[in-house]
MISETOR-329066 format. One record per residue (C-alpha): residue number from 1; residue in three letters; x, y, z. Coordinates in nm, 2 decimals, padded with zeros to 4 digits. Each point is the difference from the previous one (the first is absolute). Layout:
BEGIN
<atom><nr>NUM</nr><rest>Ala</rest><u>X</u><v>Y</v><w>Z</w></atom>
...
REM end
This chain:
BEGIN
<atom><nr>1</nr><rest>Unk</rest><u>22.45</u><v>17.18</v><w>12.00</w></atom>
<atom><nr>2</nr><rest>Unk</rest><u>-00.10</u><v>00.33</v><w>-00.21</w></atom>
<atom><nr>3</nr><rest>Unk</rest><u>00.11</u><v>-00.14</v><w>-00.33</w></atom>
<atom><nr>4</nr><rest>Unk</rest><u>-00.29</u><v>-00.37</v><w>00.06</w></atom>
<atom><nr>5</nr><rest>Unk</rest><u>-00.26</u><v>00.04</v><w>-00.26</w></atom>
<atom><nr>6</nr><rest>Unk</rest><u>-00.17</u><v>-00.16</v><w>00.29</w></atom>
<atom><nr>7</nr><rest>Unk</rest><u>00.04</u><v>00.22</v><w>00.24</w></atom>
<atom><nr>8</nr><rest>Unk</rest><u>-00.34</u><v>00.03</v><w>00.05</w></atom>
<atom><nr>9</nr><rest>Unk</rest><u>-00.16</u><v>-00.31</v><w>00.00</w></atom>
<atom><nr>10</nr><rest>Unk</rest><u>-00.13</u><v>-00.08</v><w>00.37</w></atom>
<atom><nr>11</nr><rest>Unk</rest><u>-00.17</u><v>-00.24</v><w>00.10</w></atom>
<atom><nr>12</nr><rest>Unk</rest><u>-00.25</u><v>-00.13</v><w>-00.31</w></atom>
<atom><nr>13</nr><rest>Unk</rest><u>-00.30</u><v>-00.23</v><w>00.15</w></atom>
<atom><nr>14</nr><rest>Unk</rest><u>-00.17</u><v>00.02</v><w>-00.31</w></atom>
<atom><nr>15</nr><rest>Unk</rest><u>00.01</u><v>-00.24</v><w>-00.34</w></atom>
<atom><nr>16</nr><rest>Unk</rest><u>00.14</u><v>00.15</v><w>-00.28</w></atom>
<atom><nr>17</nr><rest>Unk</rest><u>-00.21</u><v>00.09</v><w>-00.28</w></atom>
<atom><nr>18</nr><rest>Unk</rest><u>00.11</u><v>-00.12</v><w>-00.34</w></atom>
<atom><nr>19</nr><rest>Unk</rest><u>-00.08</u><v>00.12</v><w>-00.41</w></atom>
<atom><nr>20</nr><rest>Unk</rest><u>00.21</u><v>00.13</v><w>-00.28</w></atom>
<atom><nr>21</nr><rest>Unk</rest><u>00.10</u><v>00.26</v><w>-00.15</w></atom>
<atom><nr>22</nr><rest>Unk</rest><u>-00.06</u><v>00.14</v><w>-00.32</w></atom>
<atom><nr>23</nr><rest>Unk</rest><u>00.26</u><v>-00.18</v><w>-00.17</w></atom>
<atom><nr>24</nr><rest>Unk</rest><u>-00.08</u><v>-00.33</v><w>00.13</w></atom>
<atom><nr>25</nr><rest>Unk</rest><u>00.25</u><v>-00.04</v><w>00.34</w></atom>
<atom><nr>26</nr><rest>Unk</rest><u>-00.16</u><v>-00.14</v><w>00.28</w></atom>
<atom><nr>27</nr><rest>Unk</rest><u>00.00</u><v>00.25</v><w>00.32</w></atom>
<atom><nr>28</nr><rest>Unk</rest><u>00.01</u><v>-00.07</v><w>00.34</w></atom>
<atom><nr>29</nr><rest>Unk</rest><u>-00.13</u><v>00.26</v><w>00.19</w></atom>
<atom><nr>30</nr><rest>Unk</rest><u>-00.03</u><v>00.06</v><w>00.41</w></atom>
<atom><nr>31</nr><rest>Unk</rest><u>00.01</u><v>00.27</v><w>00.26</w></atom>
<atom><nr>32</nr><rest>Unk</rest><u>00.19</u><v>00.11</v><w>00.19</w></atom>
<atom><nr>33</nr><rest>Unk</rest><u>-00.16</u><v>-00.12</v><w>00.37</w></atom>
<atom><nr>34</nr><rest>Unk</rest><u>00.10</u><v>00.19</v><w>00.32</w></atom>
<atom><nr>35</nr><rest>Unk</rest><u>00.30</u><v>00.04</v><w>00.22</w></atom>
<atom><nr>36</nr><rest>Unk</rest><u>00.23</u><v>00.09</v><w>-00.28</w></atom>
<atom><nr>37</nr><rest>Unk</rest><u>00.34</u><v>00.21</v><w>00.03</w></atom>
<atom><nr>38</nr><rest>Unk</rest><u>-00.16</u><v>00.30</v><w>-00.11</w></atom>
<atom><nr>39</nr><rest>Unk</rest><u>-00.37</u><v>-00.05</v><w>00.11</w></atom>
<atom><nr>40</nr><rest>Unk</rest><u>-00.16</u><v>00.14</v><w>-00.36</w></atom>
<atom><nr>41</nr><rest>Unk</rest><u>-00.23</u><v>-00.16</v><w>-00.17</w></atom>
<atom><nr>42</nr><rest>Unk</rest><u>00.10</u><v>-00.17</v><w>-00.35</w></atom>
<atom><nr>43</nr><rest>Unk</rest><u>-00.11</u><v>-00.27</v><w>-00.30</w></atom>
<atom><nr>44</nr><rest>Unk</rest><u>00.23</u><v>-00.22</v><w>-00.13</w></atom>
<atom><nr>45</nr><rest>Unk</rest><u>00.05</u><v>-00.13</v><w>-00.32</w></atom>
<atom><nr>46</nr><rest>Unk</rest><u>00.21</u><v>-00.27</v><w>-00.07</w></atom>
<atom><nr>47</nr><rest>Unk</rest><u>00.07</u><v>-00.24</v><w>-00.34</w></atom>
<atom><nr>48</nr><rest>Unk</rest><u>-00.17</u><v>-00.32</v><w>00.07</w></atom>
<atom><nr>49</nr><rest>Unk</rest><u>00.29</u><v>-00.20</v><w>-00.11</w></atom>
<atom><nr>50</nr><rest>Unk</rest><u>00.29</u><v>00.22</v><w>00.17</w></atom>
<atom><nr>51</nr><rest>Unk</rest><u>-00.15</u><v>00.13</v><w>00.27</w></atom>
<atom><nr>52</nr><rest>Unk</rest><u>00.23</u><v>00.28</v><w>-00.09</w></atom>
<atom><nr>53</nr><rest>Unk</rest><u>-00.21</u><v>00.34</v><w>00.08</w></atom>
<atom><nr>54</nr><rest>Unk</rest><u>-00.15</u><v>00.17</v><w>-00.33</w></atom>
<atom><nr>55</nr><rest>Unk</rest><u>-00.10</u><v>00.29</v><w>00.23</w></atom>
<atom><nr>56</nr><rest>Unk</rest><u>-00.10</u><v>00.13</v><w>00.32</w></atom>
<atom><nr>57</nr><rest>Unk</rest><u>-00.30</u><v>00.23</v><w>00.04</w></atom>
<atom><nr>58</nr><rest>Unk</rest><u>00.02</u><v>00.20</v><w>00.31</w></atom>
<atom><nr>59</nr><rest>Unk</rest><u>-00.34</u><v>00.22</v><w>00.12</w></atom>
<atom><nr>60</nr><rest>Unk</rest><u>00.05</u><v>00.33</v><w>00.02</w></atom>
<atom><nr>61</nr><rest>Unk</rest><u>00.11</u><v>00.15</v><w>00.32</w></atom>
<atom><nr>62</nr><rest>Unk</rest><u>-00.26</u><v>00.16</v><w>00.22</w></atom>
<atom><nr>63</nr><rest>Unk</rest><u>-00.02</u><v>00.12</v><w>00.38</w></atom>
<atom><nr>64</nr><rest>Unk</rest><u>00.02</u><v>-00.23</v><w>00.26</w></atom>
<atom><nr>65</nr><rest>Unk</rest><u>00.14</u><v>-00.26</v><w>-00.22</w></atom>
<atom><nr>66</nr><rest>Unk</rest><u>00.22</u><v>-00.17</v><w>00.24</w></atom>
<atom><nr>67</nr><rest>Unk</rest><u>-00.04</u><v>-00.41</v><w>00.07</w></atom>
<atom><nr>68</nr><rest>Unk</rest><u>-00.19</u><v>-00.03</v><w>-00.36</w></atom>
<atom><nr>69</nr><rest>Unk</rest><u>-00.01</u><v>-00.27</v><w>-00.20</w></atom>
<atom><nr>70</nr><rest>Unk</rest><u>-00.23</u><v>-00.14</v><w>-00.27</w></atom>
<atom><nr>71</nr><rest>Unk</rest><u>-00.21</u><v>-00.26</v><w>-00.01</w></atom>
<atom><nr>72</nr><rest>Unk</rest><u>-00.11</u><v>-00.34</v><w>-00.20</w></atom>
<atom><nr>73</nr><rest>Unk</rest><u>-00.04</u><v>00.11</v><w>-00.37</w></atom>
<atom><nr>74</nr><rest>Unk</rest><u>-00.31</u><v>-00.04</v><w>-00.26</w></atom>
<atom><nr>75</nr><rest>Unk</rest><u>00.07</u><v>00.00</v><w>-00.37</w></atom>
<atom><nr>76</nr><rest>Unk</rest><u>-00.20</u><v>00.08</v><w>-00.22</w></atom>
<atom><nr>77</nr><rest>Unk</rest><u>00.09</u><v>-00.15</v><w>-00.35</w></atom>
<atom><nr>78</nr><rest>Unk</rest><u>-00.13</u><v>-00.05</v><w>-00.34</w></atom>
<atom><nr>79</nr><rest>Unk</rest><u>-00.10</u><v>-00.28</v><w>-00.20</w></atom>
<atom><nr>80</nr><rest>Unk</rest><u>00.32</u><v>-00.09</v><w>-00.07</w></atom>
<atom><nr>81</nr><rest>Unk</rest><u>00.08</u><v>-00.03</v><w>00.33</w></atom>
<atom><nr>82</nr><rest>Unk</rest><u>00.27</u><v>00.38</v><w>-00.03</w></atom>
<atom><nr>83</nr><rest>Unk</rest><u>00.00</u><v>00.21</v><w>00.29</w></atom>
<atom><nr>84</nr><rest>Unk</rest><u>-00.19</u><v>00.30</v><w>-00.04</w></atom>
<atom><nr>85</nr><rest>Unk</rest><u>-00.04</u><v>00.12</v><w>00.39</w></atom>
<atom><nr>86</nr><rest>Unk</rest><u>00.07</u><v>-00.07</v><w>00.31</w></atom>
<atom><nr>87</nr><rest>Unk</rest><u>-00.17</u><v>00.07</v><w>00.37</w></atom>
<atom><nr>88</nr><rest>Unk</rest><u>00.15</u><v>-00.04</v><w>00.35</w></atom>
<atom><nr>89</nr><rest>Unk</rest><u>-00.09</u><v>00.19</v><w>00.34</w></atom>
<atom><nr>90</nr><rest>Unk</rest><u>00.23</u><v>00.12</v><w>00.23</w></atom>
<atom><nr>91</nr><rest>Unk</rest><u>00.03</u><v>00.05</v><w>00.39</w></atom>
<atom><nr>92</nr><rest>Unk</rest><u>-00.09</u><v>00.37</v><w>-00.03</w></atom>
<atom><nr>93</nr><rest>Unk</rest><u>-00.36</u><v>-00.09</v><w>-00.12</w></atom>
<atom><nr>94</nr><rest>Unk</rest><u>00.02</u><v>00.07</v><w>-00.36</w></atom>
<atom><nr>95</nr><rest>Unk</rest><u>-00.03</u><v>-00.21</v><w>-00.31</w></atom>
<atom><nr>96</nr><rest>Unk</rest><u>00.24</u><v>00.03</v><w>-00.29</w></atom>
<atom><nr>97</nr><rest>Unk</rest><u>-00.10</u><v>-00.03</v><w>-00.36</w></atom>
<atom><nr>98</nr><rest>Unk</rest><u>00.31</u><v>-00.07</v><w>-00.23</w></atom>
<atom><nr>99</nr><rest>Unk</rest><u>00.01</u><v>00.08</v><w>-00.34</w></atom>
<atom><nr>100</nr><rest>Unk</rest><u>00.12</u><v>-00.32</v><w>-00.17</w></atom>
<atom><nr>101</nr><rest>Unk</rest><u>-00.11</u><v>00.06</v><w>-00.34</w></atom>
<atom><nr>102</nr><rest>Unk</rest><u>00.29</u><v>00.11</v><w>-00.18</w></atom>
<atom><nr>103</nr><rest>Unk</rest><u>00.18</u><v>-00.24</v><w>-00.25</w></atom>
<atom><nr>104</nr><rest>Unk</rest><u>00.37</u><v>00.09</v><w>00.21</w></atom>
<atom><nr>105</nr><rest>Unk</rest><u>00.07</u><v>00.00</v><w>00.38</w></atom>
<atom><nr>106</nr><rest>Unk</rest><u>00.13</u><v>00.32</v><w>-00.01</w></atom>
<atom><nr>107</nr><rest>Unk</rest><u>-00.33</u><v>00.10</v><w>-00.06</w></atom>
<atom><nr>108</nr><rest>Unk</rest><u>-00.16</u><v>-00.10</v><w>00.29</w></atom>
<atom><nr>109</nr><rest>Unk</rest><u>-00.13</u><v>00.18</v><w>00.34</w></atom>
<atom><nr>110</nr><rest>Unk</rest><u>-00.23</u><v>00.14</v><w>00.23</w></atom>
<atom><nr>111</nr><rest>Unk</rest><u>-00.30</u><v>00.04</v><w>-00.20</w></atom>
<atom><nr>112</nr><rest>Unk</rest><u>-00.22</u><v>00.36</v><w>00.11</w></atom>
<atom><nr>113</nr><rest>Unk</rest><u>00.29</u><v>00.22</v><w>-00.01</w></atom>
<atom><nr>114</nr><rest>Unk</rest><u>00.16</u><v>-00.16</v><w>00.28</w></atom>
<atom><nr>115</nr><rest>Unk</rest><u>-00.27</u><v>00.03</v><w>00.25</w></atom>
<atom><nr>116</nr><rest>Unk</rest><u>-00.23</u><v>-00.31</v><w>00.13</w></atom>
<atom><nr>117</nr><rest>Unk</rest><u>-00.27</u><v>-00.17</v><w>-00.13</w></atom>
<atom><nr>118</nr><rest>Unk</rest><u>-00.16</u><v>00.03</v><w>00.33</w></atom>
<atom><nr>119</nr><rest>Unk</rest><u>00.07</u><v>00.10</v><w>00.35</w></atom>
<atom><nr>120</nr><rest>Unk</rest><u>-00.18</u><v>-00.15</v><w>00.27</w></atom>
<atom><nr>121</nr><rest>Unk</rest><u>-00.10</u><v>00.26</v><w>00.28</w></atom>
<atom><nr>122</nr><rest>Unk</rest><u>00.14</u><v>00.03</v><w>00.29</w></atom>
<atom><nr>123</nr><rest>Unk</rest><u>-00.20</u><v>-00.14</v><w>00.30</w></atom>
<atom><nr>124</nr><rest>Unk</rest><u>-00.03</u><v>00.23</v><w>00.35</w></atom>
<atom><nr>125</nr><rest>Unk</rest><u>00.06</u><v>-00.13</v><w>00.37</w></atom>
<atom><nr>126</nr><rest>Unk</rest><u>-00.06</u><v>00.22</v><w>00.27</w></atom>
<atom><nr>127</nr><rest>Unk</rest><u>00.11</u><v>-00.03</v><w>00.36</w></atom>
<atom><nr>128</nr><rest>Unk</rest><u>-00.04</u><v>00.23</v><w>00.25</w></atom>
<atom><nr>129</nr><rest>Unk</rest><u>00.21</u><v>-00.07</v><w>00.32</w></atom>
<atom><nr>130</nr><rest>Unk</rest><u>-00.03</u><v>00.22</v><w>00.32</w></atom>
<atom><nr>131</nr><rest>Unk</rest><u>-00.20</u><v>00.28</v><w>-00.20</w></atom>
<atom><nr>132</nr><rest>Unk</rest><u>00.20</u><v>00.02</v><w>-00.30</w></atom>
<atom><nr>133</nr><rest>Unk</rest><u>-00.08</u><v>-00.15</v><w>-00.30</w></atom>
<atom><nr>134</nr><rest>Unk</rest><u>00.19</u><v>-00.12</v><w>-00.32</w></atom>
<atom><nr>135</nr><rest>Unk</rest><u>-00.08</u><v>-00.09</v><w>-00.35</w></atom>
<atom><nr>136</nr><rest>Unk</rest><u>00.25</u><v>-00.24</v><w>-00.17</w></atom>
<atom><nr>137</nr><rest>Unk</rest><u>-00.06</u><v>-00.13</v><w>-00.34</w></atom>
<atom><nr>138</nr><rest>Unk</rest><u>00.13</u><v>-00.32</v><w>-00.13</w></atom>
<atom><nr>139</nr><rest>Unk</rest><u>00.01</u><v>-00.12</v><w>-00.39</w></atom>
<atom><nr>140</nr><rest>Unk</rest><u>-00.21</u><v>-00.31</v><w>-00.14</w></atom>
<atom><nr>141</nr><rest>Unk</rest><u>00.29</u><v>-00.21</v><w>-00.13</w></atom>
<atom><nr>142</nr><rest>Unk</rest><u>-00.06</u><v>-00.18</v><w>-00.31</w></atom>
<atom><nr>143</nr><rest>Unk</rest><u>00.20</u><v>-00.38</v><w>00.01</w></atom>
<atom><nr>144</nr><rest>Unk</rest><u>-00.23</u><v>-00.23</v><w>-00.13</w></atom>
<atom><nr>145</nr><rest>Unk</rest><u>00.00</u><v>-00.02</v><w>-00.41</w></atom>
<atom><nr>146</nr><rest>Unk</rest><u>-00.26</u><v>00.23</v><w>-00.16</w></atom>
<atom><nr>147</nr><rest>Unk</rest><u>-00.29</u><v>-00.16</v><w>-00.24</w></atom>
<atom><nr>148</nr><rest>Unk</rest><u>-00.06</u><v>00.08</v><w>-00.37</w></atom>
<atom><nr>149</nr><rest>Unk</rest><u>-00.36</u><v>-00.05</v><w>-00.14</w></atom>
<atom><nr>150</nr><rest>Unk</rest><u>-00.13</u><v>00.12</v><w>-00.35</w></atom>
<atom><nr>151</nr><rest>Unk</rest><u>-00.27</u><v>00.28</v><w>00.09</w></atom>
<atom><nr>152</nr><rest>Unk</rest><u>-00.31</u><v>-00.07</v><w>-00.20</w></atom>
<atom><nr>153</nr><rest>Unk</rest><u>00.03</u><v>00.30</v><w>-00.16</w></atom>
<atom><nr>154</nr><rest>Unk</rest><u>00.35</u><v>00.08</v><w>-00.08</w></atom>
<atom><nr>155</nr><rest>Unk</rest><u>00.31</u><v>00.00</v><w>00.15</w></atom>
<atom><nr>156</nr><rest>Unk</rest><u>00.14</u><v>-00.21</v><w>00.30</w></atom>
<atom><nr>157</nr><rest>Unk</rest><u>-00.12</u><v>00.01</v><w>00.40</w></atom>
<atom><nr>158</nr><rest>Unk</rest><u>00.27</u><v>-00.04</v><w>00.22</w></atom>
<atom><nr>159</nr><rest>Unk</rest><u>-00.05</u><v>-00.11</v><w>00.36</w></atom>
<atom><nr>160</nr><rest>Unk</rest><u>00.18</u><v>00.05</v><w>00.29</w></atom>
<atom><nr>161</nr><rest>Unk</rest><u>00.02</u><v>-00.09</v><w>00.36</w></atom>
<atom><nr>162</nr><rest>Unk</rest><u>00.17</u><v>00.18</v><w>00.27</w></atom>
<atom><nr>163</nr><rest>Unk</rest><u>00.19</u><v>-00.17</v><w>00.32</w></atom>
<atom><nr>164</nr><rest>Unk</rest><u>00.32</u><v>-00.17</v><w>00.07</w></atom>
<atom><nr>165</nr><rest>Unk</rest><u>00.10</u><v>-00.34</v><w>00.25</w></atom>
<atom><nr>166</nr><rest>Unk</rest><u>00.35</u><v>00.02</v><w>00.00</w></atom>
<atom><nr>167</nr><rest>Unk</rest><u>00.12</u><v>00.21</v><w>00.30</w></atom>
<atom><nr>168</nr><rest>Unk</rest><u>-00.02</u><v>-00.12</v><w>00.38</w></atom>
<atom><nr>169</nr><rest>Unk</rest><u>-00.23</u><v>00.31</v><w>00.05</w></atom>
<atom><nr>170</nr><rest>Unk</rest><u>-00.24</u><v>-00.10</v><w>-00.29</w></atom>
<atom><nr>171</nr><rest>Unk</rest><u>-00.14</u><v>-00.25</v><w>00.23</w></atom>
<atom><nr>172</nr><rest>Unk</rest><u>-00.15</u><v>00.23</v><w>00.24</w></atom>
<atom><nr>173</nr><rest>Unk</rest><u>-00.09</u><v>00.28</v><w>-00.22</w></atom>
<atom><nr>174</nr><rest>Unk</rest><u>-00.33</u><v>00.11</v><w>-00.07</w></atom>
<atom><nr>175</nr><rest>Unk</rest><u>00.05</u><v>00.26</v><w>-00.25</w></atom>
<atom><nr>176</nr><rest>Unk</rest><u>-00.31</u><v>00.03</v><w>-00.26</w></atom>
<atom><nr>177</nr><rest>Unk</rest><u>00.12</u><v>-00.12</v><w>-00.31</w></atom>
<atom><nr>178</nr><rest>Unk</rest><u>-00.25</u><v>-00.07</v><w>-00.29</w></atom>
<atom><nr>179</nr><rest>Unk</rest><u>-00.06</u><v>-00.18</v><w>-00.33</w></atom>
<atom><nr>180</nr><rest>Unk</rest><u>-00.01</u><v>00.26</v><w>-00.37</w></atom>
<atom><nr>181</nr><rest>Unk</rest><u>-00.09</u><v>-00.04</v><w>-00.36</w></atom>
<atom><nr>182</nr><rest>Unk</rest><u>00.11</u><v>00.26</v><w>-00.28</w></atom>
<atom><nr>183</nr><rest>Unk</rest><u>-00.12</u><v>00.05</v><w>-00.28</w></atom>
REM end
């Protein structure tokens, strides 16, 4: 149905996150998991007592974007326990920052212009089979929930691991995936 607001919610493993907002409503706030109806990757924000949906911040499009989805969600809030940002991977291998920080929902979005935080590389397999050989490349999916830290210094580190468990062929696989911290 083209007119759900929830259209795109798939299938969520991961605990909502919860704050407020600037003006003191409590916030729910999830992603959108995998397998949805239109296989993009998307936060959700909903009002705590409701659950009606405040808004929904869709990633940008990019190539190869089909069968995306995003991942558990990090907040980062202040003192006062309002939302100022949020992070979330996706299947594709790249981490979202959103831009939370605004005092109004219509504010908010993809923070860097729209582009990633960070993209994890892509990892080579090569076969060769009767003389010819082929490269494939496969993404690092990020599923699991990314970790915030204070750096010593200034400013947050964020880390990340790659993988996923939840297809039949993720049992056998033994693509490289690996474990990141940004600064």
């Amino acid at each position: 149905n083209t007119g759900n607001t929830f259209n795109n919610l798939g299938y969520a493993y991961s605990t909502p996150e919860v704050a407020r907002m600037t003006d003191g409503s409590g916030i729910v706030i999830i992603s959108n998991g995998y397998g949805s109806s239109t296989q993009k990757a998307s936060l959700f924000v909903l009002n705590a007592n409701t659950g009606a949906l405040i808004k929904e911040i869709p990633v940008p499009p990019m190539a190869n974007d089909a069968d995306n989805g995003l991942s558990s969600v990090k907040l980062k809030v202040n003192s006062q326990n309002v939302v100022q940002a949020a992070y979330a991977g996706d299947l594709k291998g790249r981490l979202w920052k959103f831009d939370m920080s605004g005092a109004a929902a219509t504010g908010w979005g993809v923070a860097f212009g729209g582009k990633p935080l960070f993209s994890a590389p892509l990892t080579a397999t090569t076969t060769t089979v009767a003389g010819t050989t082929t490269t494939t490349y496969k993404v690092q999916p990020i599923t699991a929930q990314p970790l915030l830290i204070d750096h010593p210094v200034n400013g947050k580190m964020v880390y990340v691991g790659t993988g996923k468990f939840s297809e039949l062929s993720d049992k056998t696989t033994s693509d490289p995936q690996a474990f990141y911290a940004i600064w």
